[in-house]
N, C-alpha and C positions, 0 to 999 in steps of 0.2 A: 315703297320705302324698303329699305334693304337692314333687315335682321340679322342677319347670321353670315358673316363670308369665311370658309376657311382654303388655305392652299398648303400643300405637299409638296415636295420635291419639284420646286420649282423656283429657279436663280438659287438667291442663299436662302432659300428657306426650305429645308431639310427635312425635318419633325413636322408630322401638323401644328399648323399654325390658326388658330380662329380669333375671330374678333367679332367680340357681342356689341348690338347697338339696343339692348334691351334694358330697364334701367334698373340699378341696382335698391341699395337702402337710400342713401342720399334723396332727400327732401325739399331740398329747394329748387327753386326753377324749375315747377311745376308745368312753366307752358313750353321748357325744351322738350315736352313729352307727348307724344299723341297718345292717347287713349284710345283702345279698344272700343272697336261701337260693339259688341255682342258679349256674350257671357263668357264665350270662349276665344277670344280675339287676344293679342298679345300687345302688349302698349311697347310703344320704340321710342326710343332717341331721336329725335331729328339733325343731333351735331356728332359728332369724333373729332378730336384734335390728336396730331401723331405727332412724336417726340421720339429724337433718338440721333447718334452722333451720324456726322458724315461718314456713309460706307455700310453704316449699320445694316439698309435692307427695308426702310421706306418708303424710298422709292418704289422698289421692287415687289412689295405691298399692290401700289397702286397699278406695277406693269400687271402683275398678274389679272388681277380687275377688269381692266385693257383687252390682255388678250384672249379670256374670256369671248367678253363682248363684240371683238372683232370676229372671232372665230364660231359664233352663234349669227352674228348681222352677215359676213364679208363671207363665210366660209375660210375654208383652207388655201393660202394666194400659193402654195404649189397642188401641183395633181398628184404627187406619189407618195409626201411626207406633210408631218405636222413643225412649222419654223418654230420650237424653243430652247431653250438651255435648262436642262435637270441642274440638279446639285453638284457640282464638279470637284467638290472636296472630298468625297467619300466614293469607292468602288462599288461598294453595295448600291449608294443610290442609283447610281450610271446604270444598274440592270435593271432597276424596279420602275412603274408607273408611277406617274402623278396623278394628281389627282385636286382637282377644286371642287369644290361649293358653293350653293348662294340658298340664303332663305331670304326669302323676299313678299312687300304687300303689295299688292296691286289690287285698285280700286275696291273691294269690298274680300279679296280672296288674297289666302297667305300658301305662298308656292314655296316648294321644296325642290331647288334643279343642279343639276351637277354630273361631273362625267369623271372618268379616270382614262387615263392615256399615256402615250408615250409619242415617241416623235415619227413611229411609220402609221400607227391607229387609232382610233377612238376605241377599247376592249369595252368600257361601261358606259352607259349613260341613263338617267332617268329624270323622273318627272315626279312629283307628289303634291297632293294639296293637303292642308295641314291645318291642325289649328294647335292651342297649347294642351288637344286632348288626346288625338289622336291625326292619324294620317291616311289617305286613301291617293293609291298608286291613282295616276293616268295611265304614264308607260315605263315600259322598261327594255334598255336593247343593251343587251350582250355580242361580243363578237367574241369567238377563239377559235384561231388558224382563219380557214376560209369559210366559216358558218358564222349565221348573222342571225341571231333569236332577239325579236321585239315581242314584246306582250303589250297591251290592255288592259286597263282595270273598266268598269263597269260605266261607258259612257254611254249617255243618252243618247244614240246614233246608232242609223240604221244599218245594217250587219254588213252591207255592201258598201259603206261608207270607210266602217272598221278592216276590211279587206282591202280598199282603197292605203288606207293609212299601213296595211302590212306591206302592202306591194312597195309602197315611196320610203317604208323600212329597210326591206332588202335588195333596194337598190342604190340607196346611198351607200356614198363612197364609203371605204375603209377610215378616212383621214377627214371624215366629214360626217357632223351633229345631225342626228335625227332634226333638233330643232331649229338648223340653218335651211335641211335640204326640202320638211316638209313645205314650211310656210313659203318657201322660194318656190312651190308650186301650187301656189294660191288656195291655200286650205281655207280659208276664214269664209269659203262659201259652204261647207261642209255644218250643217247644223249637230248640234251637240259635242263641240270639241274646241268647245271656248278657251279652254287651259292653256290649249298648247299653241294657240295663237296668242292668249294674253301673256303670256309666258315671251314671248320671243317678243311682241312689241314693251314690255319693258325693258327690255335688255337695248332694245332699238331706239325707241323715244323717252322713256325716263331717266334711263341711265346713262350721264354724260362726263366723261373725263377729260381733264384740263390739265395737261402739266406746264412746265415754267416758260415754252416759246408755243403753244396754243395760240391763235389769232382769230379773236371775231369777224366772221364772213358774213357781208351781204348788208353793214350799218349803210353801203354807200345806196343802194335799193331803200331799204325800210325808214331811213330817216327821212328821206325825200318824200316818201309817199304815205308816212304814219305821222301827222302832227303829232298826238300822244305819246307815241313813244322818244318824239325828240324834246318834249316837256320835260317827262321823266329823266330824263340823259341829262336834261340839265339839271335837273335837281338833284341829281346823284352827284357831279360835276360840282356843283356850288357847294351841297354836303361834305365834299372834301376837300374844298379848298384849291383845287386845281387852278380858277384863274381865268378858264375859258368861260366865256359868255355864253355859248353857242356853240352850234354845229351846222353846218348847212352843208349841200350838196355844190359842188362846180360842173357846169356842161365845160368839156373841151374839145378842138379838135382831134378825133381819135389819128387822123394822120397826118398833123402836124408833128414838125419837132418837140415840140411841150412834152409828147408821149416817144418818151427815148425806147424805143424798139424799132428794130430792121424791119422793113418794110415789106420782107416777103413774111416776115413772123405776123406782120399786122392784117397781110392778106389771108393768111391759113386762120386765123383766129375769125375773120369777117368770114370766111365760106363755110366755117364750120358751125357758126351760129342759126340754128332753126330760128324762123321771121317768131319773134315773141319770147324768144328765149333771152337771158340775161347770164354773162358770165364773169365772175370778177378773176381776176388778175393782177400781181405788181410788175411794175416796169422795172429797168435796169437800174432808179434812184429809190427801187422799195415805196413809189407810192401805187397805192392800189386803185385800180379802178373797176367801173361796172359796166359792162357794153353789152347794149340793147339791140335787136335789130328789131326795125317795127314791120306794119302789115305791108308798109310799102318799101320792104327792104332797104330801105334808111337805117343807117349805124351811128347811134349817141352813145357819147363816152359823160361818163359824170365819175370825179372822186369828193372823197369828203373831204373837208377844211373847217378845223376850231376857228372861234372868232373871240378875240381878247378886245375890251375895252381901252381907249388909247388915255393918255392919262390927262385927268383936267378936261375932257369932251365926252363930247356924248356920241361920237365914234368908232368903229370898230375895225380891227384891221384881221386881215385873214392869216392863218397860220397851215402850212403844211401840217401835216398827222406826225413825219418824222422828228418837226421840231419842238416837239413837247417832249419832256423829261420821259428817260423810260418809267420812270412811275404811272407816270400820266397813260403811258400806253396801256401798260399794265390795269391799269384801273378801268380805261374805257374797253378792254377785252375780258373782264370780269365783270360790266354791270347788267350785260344780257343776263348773266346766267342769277344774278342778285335779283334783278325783277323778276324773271320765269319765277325762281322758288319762292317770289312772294304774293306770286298767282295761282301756280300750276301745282298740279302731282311731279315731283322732280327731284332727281336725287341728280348733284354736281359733287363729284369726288375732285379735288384740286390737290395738285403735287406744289408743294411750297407755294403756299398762298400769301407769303410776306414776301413772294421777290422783287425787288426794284419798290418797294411802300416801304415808305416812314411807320413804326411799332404802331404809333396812335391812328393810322389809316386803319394798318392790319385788324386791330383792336373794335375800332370802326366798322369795317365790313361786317364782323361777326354781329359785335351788337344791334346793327340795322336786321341781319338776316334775323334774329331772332323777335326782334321789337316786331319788323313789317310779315312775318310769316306766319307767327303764332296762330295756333288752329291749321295749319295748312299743312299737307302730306306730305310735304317736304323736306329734305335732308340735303345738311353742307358738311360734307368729310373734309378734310383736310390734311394734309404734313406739310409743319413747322419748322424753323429752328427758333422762331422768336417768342424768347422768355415771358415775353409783358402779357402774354395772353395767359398764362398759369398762375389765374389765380380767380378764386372762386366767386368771386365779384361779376364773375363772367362764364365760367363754366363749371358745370357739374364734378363732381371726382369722377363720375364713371360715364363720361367723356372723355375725360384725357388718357389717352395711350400712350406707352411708352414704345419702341423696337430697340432691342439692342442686339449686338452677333460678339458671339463667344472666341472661347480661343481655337475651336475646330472651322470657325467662319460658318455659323450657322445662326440664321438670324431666327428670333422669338418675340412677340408682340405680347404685352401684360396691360393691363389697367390700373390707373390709378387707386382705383379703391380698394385693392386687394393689398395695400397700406395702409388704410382705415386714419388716415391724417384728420386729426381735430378741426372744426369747420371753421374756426379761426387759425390754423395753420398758413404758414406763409410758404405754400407753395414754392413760388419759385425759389427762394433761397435754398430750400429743402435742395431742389434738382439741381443748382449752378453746386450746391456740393458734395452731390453725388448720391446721396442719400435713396435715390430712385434708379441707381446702375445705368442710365442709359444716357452718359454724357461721353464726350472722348479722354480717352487718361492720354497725357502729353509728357513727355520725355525733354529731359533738358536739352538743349541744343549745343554744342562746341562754337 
Protein backbone atom coordinates (compact mmCIF):
# COMPACT_ATOMS: atom_id res chain seq x y z
CA UNK A 1 0.00 0.00 0.00
CA UNK A 2 1.53 3.17 -0.84
CA UNK A 3 1.94 5.88 2.16
CA UNK A 4 3.82 8.65 1.19
CA UNK A 5 4.48 9.78 -2.70
CA UNK A 6 6.22 13.02 -3.15
CA UNK A 7 7.59 14.55 -6.71
CA UNK A 8 9.85 17.70 -7.66
CA UNK A 9 10.46 19.27 -10.77
CA UNK A 10 8.77 17.18 -12.72
CA UNK A 11 6.02 18.54 -15.71
CA UNK A 12 4.16 21.36 -13.72
CA UNK A 13 5.13 20.43 -10.50
CA UNK A 14 7.98 22.59 -9.41
CA UNK A 15 8.08 22.86 -5.38
CA UNK A 16 7.94 19.45 -3.64
CA UNK A 17 4.82 18.20 -3.92
CA UNK A 18 3.67 15.24 -1.32
CA UNK A 19 0.63 13.51 -0.76
CA UNK A 20 -0.11 11.54 2.45
CA UNK A 21 -2.36 8.52 2.30
CA UNK A 22 -2.18 8.31 6.21
CA UNK A 23 -5.13 9.15 8.17
CA UNK A 24 -5.71 12.18 9.66
CA UNK A 25 -8.33 13.22 12.88
CA UNK A 26 -11.49 12.45 11.02
CA UNK A 27 -13.43 9.46 12.55
CA UNK A 28 -15.49 7.91 10.42
CA UNK A 29 -15.11 5.15 8.05
CA UNK A 30 -13.12 3.36 10.17
CA UNK A 31 -12.87 0.35 7.69
CA UNK A 32 -11.29 2.98 4.79
CA UNK A 33 -8.40 2.34 7.20
CA UNK A 34 -5.98 -0.49 7.55
CA UNK A 35 -4.61 -0.76 10.69
CA UNK A 36 -1.21 -1.41 11.72
CA UNK A 37 -0.51 -5.18 12.82
CA UNK A 38 2.52 -4.07 15.19
CA UNK A 39 3.25 -1.43 17.61
CA UNK A 40 5.11 0.34 15.39
CA UNK A 41 3.38 -0.02 12.03
CA UNK A 42 1.55 3.07 10.41
CA UNK A 43 -2.27 2.71 9.59
CA UNK A 44 -3.19 3.97 5.74
CA UNK A 45 -5.86 5.01 3.81
CA UNK A 46 -6.87 2.55 1.39
CA UNK A 47 -8.73 5.56 -1.14
CA UNK A 48 -7.53 9.28 -2.44
CA UNK A 49 -9.87 11.17 -4.50
CA UNK A 50 -8.00 14.04 -6.63
CA UNK A 51 -9.80 17.14 -7.53
CA UNK A 52 -8.63 20.15 -9.49
CA UNK A 53 -9.55 22.24 -12.71
CA UNK A 54 -8.59 21.05 -16.23
CA UNK A 55 -4.71 21.81 -16.71
CA UNK A 56 -4.30 21.99 -13.06
CA UNK A 57 -1.53 19.06 -12.89
CA UNK A 58 -3.46 15.83 -11.97
CA UNK A 59 -2.92 14.16 -14.43
CA UNK A 60 0.52 14.80 -14.20
CA UNK A 61 0.33 13.51 -10.55
CA UNK A 62 -0.39 10.31 -11.84
CA UNK A 63 2.41 10.62 -15.08
CA UNK A 64 4.85 10.98 -12.46
CA UNK A 65 3.70 7.62 -10.50
CA UNK A 66 3.88 6.00 -14.14
CA UNK A 67 7.19 6.97 -14.79
CA UNK A 68 8.53 6.10 -11.81
CA UNK A 69 7.38 2.54 -12.28
CA UNK A 70 8.32 2.12 -15.71
CA UNK A 71 11.70 3.23 -15.15
CA UNK A 72 12.23 0.76 -12.04
CA UNK A 73 10.12 -2.38 -14.05
CA UNK A 74 11.23 -1.33 -18.05
CA UNK A 75 14.51 0.60 -17.31
CA UNK A 76 15.48 3.57 -19.36
CA UNK A 77 13.83 2.79 -23.23
CA UNK A 78 16.89 5.13 -24.46
CA UNK A 79 20.80 4.04 -23.67
CA UNK A 80 22.26 7.61 -23.34
CA UNK A 81 19.37 9.63 -21.57
CA UNK A 82 16.61 9.62 -19.00
CA UNK A 83 12.89 10.54 -21.54
CA UNK A 84 11.28 13.45 -19.16
CA UNK A 85 10.05 16.98 -19.02
CA UNK A 86 11.46 19.32 -15.75
CA UNK A 87 9.47 22.41 -15.04
CA UNK A 88 9.76 24.64 -18.07
CA UNK A 89 8.46 27.73 -16.56
CA UNK A 90 11.21 28.58 -14.38
CA UNK A 91 15.23 28.79 -15.52
CA UNK A 92 16.49 27.65 -12.22
CA UNK A 93 14.45 24.43 -12.47
CA UNK A 94 15.77 23.59 -16.17
CA UNK A 95 19.43 23.30 -14.13
CA UNK A 96 18.29 21.52 -11.09
CA UNK A 97 17.42 17.69 -10.44
CA UNK A 98 14.30 15.97 -9.82
CA UNK A 99 13.62 14.14 -7.68
CA UNK A 100 10.54 11.40 -6.51
CA UNK A 101 9.61 9.36 -3.63
CA UNK A 102 7.52 6.57 -2.44
CA UNK A 103 6.87 5.15 0.99
CA UNK A 104 5.32 2.22 0.58
CA UNK A 105 3.73 -1.42 2.64
CA UNK A 106 4.51 -4.48 1.37
CA UNK A 107 3.40 -7.51 2.89
CA UNK A 108 4.39 -7.19 6.45
CA UNK A 109 7.46 -4.43 5.66
CA UNK A 110 7.09 -0.60 5.21
CA UNK A 111 9.86 0.61 2.47
CA UNK A 112 11.30 3.98 1.96
CA UNK A 113 12.53 4.16 -2.10
CA UNK A 114 13.29 7.05 -4.18
CA UNK A 115 15.93 8.67 -6.52
CA UNK A 116 16.97 12.11 -7.73
CA UNK A 117 17.82 12.77 -11.33
CA UNK A 118 17.89 14.55 -14.31
CA UNK A 119 17.55 13.65 -17.97
CA UNK A 120 21.37 12.22 -18.81
CA UNK A 121 21.55 10.27 -14.86
CA UNK A 122 20.33 8.92 -11.99
CA UNK A 123 23.01 11.21 -9.36
CA UNK A 124 20.85 9.57 -6.06
CA UNK A 125 19.10 6.67 -5.34
CA UNK A 126 18.23 4.69 -2.30
CA UNK A 127 16.48 2.24 -0.33
CA UNK A 128 15.18 2.36 3.55
CA UNK A 129 13.01 0.16 5.68
CA UNK A 130 11.22 2.10 8.06
CA UNK A 131 8.74 2.08 10.55
CA UNK A 132 6.89 5.24 12.40
CA UNK A 133 10.16 5.04 14.71
CA UNK A 134 12.81 4.79 13.05
CA UNK A 135 14.64 3.87 9.69
CA UNK A 136 17.53 1.30 8.62
CA UNK A 137 19.29 1.98 5.15
CA UNK A 138 19.42 -1.28 2.70
CA UNK A 139 21.31 0.85 0.08
CA UNK A 140 22.49 3.88 -0.99
CA UNK A 141 24.04 4.93 -4.63
CA UNK A 142 25.40 8.17 -5.32
CA UNK A 143 26.86 9.11 -8.78
CA UNK A 144 29.04 12.47 -9.50
CA UNK A 145 30.88 12.98 -12.89
CA UNK A 146 32.13 9.37 -13.66
CA UNK A 147 32.14 7.77 -10.02
CA UNK A 148 29.54 5.56 -8.75
CA UNK A 149 29.42 5.03 -4.78
CA UNK A 150 26.71 2.37 -3.49
CA UNK A 151 26.67 1.41 0.03
CA UNK A 152 24.96 -1.37 2.28
CA UNK A 153 23.49 -1.13 5.37
CA UNK A 154 23.64 -4.38 7.59
CA UNK A 155 22.12 -7.32 5.51
CA UNK A 156 21.95 -10.74 6.43
CA UNK A 157 24.07 -12.01 3.46
CA UNK A 158 27.07 -13.49 3.05
CA UNK A 159 30.02 -10.78 2.24
CA UNK A 160 30.55 -12.19 -1.20
CA UNK A 161 26.87 -11.88 -1.93
CA UNK A 162 27.28 -8.01 -0.69
CA UNK A 163 30.30 -7.67 -3.22
CA UNK A 164 28.17 -9.42 -5.78
CA UNK A 165 25.49 -6.66 -5.20
CA UNK A 166 28.55 -3.94 -5.42
CA UNK A 167 29.73 -5.10 -8.63
CA UNK A 168 25.79 -4.95 -10.37
CA UNK A 169 26.24 -1.34 -8.60
CA UNK A 170 28.93 -0.07 -10.57
CA UNK A 171 28.08 -1.29 -13.49
CA UNK A 172 24.74 0.02 -13.99
CA UNK A 173 24.13 2.28 -16.42
CA UNK A 174 24.40 6.06 -15.64
CA UNK A 175 20.41 6.62 -16.77
CA UNK A 176 19.65 3.36 -15.13
CA UNK A 177 17.98 2.31 -11.18
CA UNK A 178 20.10 0.12 -9.03
CA UNK A 179 16.58 -1.27 -8.53
CA UNK A 180 15.76 -1.97 -12.41
CA UNK A 181 19.42 -3.36 -13.19
CA UNK A 182 19.89 -5.50 -9.99
CA UNK A 183 16.67 -7.70 -9.91
CA UNK A 184 17.01 -7.85 -13.99
CA UNK A 185 19.89 -9.95 -12.92
CA UNK A 186 18.02 -12.46 -10.91
CA UNK A 187 18.91 -11.44 -7.33
CA UNK A 188 15.88 -13.16 -5.51
CA UNK A 189 18.33 -16.14 -5.48
CA UNK A 190 20.74 -14.22 -3.35
CA UNK A 191 19.59 -15.02 0.40
CA UNK A 192 19.23 -12.13 2.80
CA UNK A 193 18.28 -9.24 0.57
CA UNK A 194 14.70 -9.56 0.54
CA UNK A 195 14.17 -5.71 0.52
CA UNK A 196 15.43 -5.05 -2.57
CA UNK A 197 13.52 -7.67 -4.33
CA UNK A 198 10.28 -6.86 -2.41
CA UNK A 199 10.90 -3.44 -3.23
CA UNK A 200 10.88 -3.77 -7.12
CA UNK A 201 8.10 -6.54 -7.11
CA UNK A 202 5.75 -3.97 -5.76
CA UNK A 203 6.49 -1.44 -7.86
CA UNK A 204 6.10 -4.48 -10.73
CA UNK A 205 2.92 -6.55 -9.46
CA UNK A 206 1.07 -4.18 -6.86
CA UNK A 207 1.43 -1.16 -8.40
CA UNK A 208 -0.93 -0.70 -11.39
CA UNK A 209 -1.89 2.43 -13.35
CA UNK A 210 -4.90 3.16 -15.48
CA UNK A 211 -5.44 6.27 -17.33
CA UNK A 212 -8.62 7.12 -19.43
CA UNK A 213 -7.81 4.81 -22.94
CA UNK A 214 -6.03 1.76 -20.67
CA UNK A 215 -7.71 -1.60 -22.19
CA UNK A 216 -8.11 -4.82 -20.35
CA UNK A 217 -5.92 -7.64 -21.83
CA UNK A 218 -6.51 -11.19 -22.07
CA UNK A 219 -10.68 -11.19 -20.81
CA UNK A 220 -10.72 -13.09 -24.40
CA UNK A 221 -8.30 -16.26 -22.58
CA UNK A 222 -9.53 -15.95 -18.82
CA UNK A 223 -13.27 -15.84 -19.32
CA UNK A 224 -13.22 -18.91 -21.64
CA UNK A 225 -11.24 -20.83 -19.23
CA UNK A 226 -12.17 -19.16 -15.60
CA UNK A 227 -16.08 -20.13 -15.14
CA UNK A 228 -15.55 -17.86 -11.78
CA UNK A 229 -14.35 -15.16 -12.99
CA UNK A 230 -17.17 -14.98 -15.79
CA UNK A 231 -19.87 -15.24 -12.87
CA UNK A 232 -18.21 -12.37 -11.09
CA UNK A 233 -18.24 -10.14 -14.57
CA UNK A 234 -21.65 -10.75 -14.64
CA UNK A 235 -22.45 -9.69 -11.34
CA UNK A 236 -20.43 -6.63 -11.80
CA UNK A 237 -22.36 -6.11 -15.18
CA UNK A 238 -25.88 -6.75 -13.59
CA UNK A 239 -24.69 -4.39 -10.42
CA UNK A 240 -24.64 -1.66 -12.89
CA UNK A 241 -27.06 -1.92 -14.88
CA UNK A 242 -25.45 -2.42 -18.17
CA UNK A 243 -27.93 -4.83 -19.91
CA UNK A 244 -25.65 -7.66 -20.84
CA UNK A 245 -26.54 -11.05 -19.76
CA UNK A 246 -23.25 -12.61 -20.44
CA UNK A 247 -20.02 -12.84 -21.86
CA UNK A 248 -18.88 -15.67 -23.86
CA UNK A 249 -15.93 -16.54 -25.96
CA UNK A 250 -16.31 -16.86 -30.29
CA UNK A 251 -13.83 -19.49 -32.06
CA UNK A 252 -13.28 -17.77 -35.66
CA UNK A 253 -11.66 -18.41 -38.67
CA UNK A 254 -8.31 -16.73 -37.98
CA UNK A 255 -7.95 -16.52 -41.86
CA UNK A 256 -11.07 -15.90 -43.09
CA UNK A 257 -12.27 -12.50 -44.05
CA UNK A 258 -14.39 -12.16 -40.57
CA UNK A 259 -10.60 -11.17 -39.41
CA UNK A 260 -9.94 -7.89 -41.53
CA UNK A 261 -6.18 -8.06 -41.69
CA UNK A 262 -3.73 -8.61 -44.73
CA UNK A 263 -2.88 -11.76 -45.08
CA UNK A 264 0.85 -11.52 -45.06
CA UNK A 265 0.16 -9.58 -41.33
CA UNK A 266 -1.76 -12.85 -40.37
CA UNK A 267 1.12 -14.99 -41.59
CA UNK A 268 4.02 -13.00 -39.50
CA UNK A 269 1.65 -13.15 -36.48
CA UNK A 270 1.09 -17.20 -36.98
CA UNK A 271 5.16 -17.78 -37.42
CA UNK A 272 5.86 -15.72 -34.54
CA UNK A 273 3.64 -17.57 -32.09
CA UNK A 274 5.73 -20.38 -29.91
CA UNK A 275 3.18 -23.71 -30.13
CA UNK A 276 1.44 -22.79 -26.59
CA UNK A 277 1.71 -19.28 -26.50
CA UNK A 278 -1.51 -16.96 -26.86
CA UNK A 279 -1.30 -13.48 -28.24
CA UNK A 280 -4.23 -10.95 -28.28
CA UNK A 281 -4.53 -8.48 -30.90
CA UNK A 282 -7.28 -5.80 -32.58
CA UNK A 283 -8.06 -6.14 -36.17
CA UNK A 284 -8.68 -3.03 -38.50
CA UNK A 285 -12.59 -2.84 -36.98
CA UNK A 286 -10.81 -2.55 -33.28
CA UNK A 287 -12.18 -6.10 -32.27
CA UNK A 288 -9.62 -7.94 -30.41
CA UNK A 289 -8.77 -11.23 -30.52
CA UNK A 290 -6.73 -14.14 -28.78
CA UNK A 291 -4.73 -16.56 -31.00
CA UNK A 292 -3.51 -19.81 -29.87
CA UNK A 293 -1.21 -22.03 -31.43
CA UNK A 294 -1.45 -25.58 -29.94
CA UNK A 295 0.98 -28.58 -29.56
CA UNK A 296 0.09 -29.48 -32.91
CA UNK A 297 0.76 -26.17 -34.51
CA UNK A 298 -3.05 -25.56 -35.17
CA UNK A 299 -4.01 -21.69 -34.86
CA UNK A 300 -7.54 -20.72 -32.97
CA UNK A 301 -8.78 -17.40 -32.96
CA UNK A 302 -11.47 -16.59 -30.20
CA UNK A 303 -12.88 -12.98 -29.36
CA UNK A 304 -15.21 -11.91 -26.78
CA UNK A 305 -19.02 -11.07 -27.33
CA UNK A 306 -21.77 -9.68 -24.61
CA UNK A 307 -24.98 -11.41 -24.82
CA UNK A 308 -28.30 -9.26 -24.34
CA UNK A 309 -31.61 -10.84 -23.57
CA UNK A 310 -34.04 -10.44 -26.64
CA UNK A 311 -37.23 -9.06 -25.48
CA UNK A 312 -40.49 -11.08 -24.39
CA UNK A 313 -37.95 -14.61 -24.88
CA UNK A 314 -35.75 -16.42 -23.19
CA UNK A 315 -33.20 -15.78 -25.86
CA UNK A 316 -30.08 -14.14 -26.30
CA UNK A 317 -28.42 -12.49 -29.03
CA UNK A 318 -24.80 -11.76 -29.40
CA UNK A 319 -23.32 -8.34 -29.27
CA UNK A 320 -19.76 -7.11 -30.53
CA UNK A 321 -17.47 -5.61 -27.59
CA UNK A 322 -17.49 -2.29 -29.91
CA UNK A 323 -21.17 -2.09 -29.75
CA UNK A 324 -21.87 -1.36 -26.20
CA UNK A 325 -21.77 2.24 -24.96
CA UNK A 326 -18.34 3.51 -24.23
CA UNK A 327 -19.47 3.38 -20.76
CA UNK A 328 -19.89 -0.05 -21.01
CA UNK A 329 -16.42 -0.32 -22.22
CA UNK A 330 -15.34 1.63 -19.71
CA UNK A 331 -16.69 -0.40 -16.90
CA UNK A 332 -15.84 -3.90 -18.43
CA UNK A 333 -11.95 -2.46 -18.54
CA UNK A 334 -12.17 -1.38 -14.65
CA UNK A 335 -13.78 -4.47 -13.22
CA UNK A 336 -10.58 -6.62 -13.29
CA UNK A 337 -8.93 -4.16 -11.42
CA UNK A 338 -12.32 -3.87 -8.69
CA UNK A 339 -12.21 -7.65 -8.09
CA UNK A 340 -8.10 -7.93 -7.85
CA UNK A 341 -8.48 -5.13 -5.03
CA UNK A 342 -11.28 -7.18 -3.40
CA UNK A 343 -8.92 -10.16 -3.17
CA UNK A 344 -5.45 -9.21 -3.57
CA UNK A 345 -2.59 -6.89 -2.04
CA UNK A 346 -3.15 -3.98 -4.81
CA UNK A 347 -2.82 -0.65 -5.26
CA UNK A 348 -4.89 0.69 -8.84
CA UNK A 349 -4.09 4.44 -9.25
CA UNK A 350 -6.90 5.50 -12.12
CA UNK A 351 -6.54 8.90 -14.03
CA UNK A 352 -10.42 10.11 -14.36
CA UNK A 353 -12.18 7.29 -13.19
CA UNK A 354 -15.71 8.90 -14.05
CA UNK A 355 -14.79 8.84 -17.89
CA UNK A 356 -17.67 7.78 -20.32
CA UNK A 357 -19.92 6.63 -16.45
CA UNK A 358 -22.98 8.12 -15.45
CA UNK A 359 -22.06 10.08 -11.56
CA UNK A 360 -24.28 7.14 -9.90
CA UNK A 361 -21.97 4.30 -11.66
CA UNK A 362 -18.89 6.45 -10.60
CA UNK A 363 -20.32 6.78 -6.97
CA UNK A 364 -21.00 3.06 -7.42
CA UNK A 365 -17.53 1.85 -8.11
CA UNK A 366 -16.19 3.40 -5.15
CA UNK A 367 -18.79 2.21 -2.82
CA UNK A 368 -18.50 -1.45 -3.93
CA UNK A 369 -14.53 -1.10 -3.70
CA UNK A 370 -14.88 -0.20 -0.13
CA UNK A 371 -18.03 -2.45 0.92
CA UNK A 372 -16.20 -5.61 -0.96
CA UNK A 373 -12.43 -4.80 0.22
CA UNK A 374 -12.72 -3.81 3.73
CA UNK A 375 -9.90 -5.52 5.68
CA UNK A 376 -7.88 -6.05 2.45
CA UNK A 377 -4.39 -4.17 1.71
CA UNK A 378 -5.73 -2.71 -0.86
CA UNK A 379 -5.89 0.93 -2.31
CA UNK A 380 -8.06 2.84 -5.08
CA UNK A 381 -6.39 6.40 -5.96
CA UNK A 382 -8.22 8.13 -8.20
CA UNK A 383 -8.67 11.77 -10.21
CA UNK A 384 -11.94 13.11 -10.73
CA UNK A 385 -13.80 15.88 -12.07
CA UNK A 386 -17.17 14.37 -10.78
CA UNK A 387 -18.80 16.49 -7.89
CA UNK A 388 -21.33 13.74 -6.68
CA UNK A 389 -18.50 11.87 -5.19
CA UNK A 390 -17.73 14.95 -2.46
CA UNK A 391 -19.40 14.37 -0.02
CA UNK A 392 -18.90 12.52 3.11
CA UNK A 393 -21.47 10.06 2.90
CA UNK A 394 -18.81 8.43 0.88
CA UNK A 395 -15.41 9.60 1.68
CA UNK A 396 -13.27 10.72 4.50
CA UNK A 397 -12.05 14.61 4.44
CA UNK A 398 -8.58 13.26 4.40
CA UNK A 399 -9.11 11.47 1.20
CA UNK A 400 -10.09 14.07 -0.74
CA UNK A 401 -7.29 16.01 -2.47
CA UNK A 402 -7.48 18.90 -4.20
CA UNK A 403 -4.43 20.04 -7.30
CA UNK A 404 -4.57 23.44 -8.27
CA UNK A 405 -1.48 25.48 -10.55
CA UNK A 406 -0.94 29.11 -9.75
CA UNK A 407 -0.28 32.01 -11.83
CA UNK A 408 3.67 30.90 -12.28
CA UNK A 409 1.92 27.49 -13.76
CA UNK A 410 3.00 25.46 -10.81
CA UNK A 411 1.01 22.97 -9.83
CA UNK A 412 0.45 21.96 -5.63
CA UNK A 413 -1.76 19.07 -4.10
CA UNK A 414 -3.54 20.00 -0.47
CA UNK A 415 -6.00 17.92 1.39
CA UNK A 416 -9.27 18.44 2.32
CA UNK A 417 -8.94 18.54 5.90
CA UNK A 418 -6.36 20.99 6.28
CA UNK A 419 -10.05 23.07 6.01
CA UNK A 420 -11.35 21.39 8.96
CA UNK A 421 -15.22 21.49 7.19
CA UNK A 422 -17.93 20.56 10.00
CA UNK A 423 -18.85 16.79 9.30
CA UNK A 424 -22.28 17.98 8.27
CA UNK A 425 -20.68 20.39 5.77
CA UNK A 426 -21.86 20.05 2.21
CA UNK A 427 -18.96 19.56 0.50
CA UNK A 428 -19.63 19.93 -2.66
CA UNK A 429 -21.27 23.10 -2.73
CA UNK A 430 -18.38 24.41 -0.72
CA UNK A 431 -16.00 23.41 -3.96
CA UNK A 432 -18.51 24.30 -7.13
CA UNK A 433 -17.93 27.65 -5.23
CA UNK A 434 -14.67 27.98 -4.82
CA UNK A 435 -14.29 27.92 -1.41
CA UNK A 436 -11.52 24.95 -1.69
CA UNK A 437 -9.27 27.16 -4.80
CA UNK A 438 -9.11 24.22 -6.97
CA UNK A 439 -11.86 24.86 -9.55
CA UNK A 440 -11.35 26.83 -13.10
CA UNK A 441 -12.03 30.70 -12.74
CA UNK A 442 -13.89 31.37 -16.41
CA UNK A 443 -13.80 34.72 -18.04
CA UNK A 444 -16.81 36.09 -19.94
CA UNK A 445 -16.84 35.33 -23.47
CA UNK A 446 -17.77 38.20 -26.49
Amino acid sequence: MLIRFSVENFLSFNNKTEVLLTPGKTRNFQHHILKGEKLRDINILKSSVFYGANASGKSNLIKAIHFAKQLIVRGSTNQDSINYQKFKLDDKALKKNSKIEFEFKYKSSLYAYGFEFNNKMISEEWLYEINNQKEKMIFERKTVGNEINISFGNLATAKKDINRLGYIGLDTNPNELFLHSSNSRNIKNIVGIKPIFDAYLWFDDILTVIFPDTKSLGLEVKIDSDKDLKEVFKWFLNNFNTGIASLETVKVDFFSKEVPLPDSFKEEIVNDIEIGETVIFSSLDNIKYAVTKNDRADVNATKLMTLHKLKNKNKFIQFEIFEESDGTQRIMDLIPALMELAKDEKVFIIDEIERSLHPKLTYKMLELFFNESAGMPSQLICTTHEDGLLTQKLLRKDEIWFVKKNAFGESTAYSLEEFKPRKDKDIRTSYLKGRFDAIPILTAMD
